[in-house]
C-alpha positions as CSV (number, residue, x, y, z in Angstrom):
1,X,-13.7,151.8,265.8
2,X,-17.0,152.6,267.0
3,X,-16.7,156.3,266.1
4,X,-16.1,155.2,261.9
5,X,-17.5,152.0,262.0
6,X,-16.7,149.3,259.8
7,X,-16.4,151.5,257.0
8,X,-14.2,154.0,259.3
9,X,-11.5,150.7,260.4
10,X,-11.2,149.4,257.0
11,X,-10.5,153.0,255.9
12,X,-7.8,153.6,258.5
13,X,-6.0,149.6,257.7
14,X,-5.9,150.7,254.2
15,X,-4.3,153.8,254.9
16,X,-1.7,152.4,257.0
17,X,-0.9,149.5,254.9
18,X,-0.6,152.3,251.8
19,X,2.4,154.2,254.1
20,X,3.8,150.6,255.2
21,X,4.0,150.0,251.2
22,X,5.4,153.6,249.9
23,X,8.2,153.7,253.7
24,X,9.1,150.2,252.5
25,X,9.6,150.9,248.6
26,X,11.3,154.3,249.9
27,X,13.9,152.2,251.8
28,X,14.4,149.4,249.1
29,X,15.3,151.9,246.3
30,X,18.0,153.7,248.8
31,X,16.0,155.7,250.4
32,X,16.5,159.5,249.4
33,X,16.3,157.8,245.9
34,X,12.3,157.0,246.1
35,X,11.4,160.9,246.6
């Protein structure tokens, strides 16, 4: 994290928490269905 700093981390959570959201709603709705 030292490389981004704070500002870099909190970046990089909120982009992977984003991808957790959109792989999760892809699976819920049946998968293929979502895209």
């Amino acid at each position: 994290m030292s490389a981004g700093g704070y500002g870099g981390g909190f970046a990089l959570l909120v982009v992977l928490f984003i991808l957790l959201i959109i792989i999760g709603a892809a699976y819920a709705d049946g998968g293929a269905g979502f895209w």
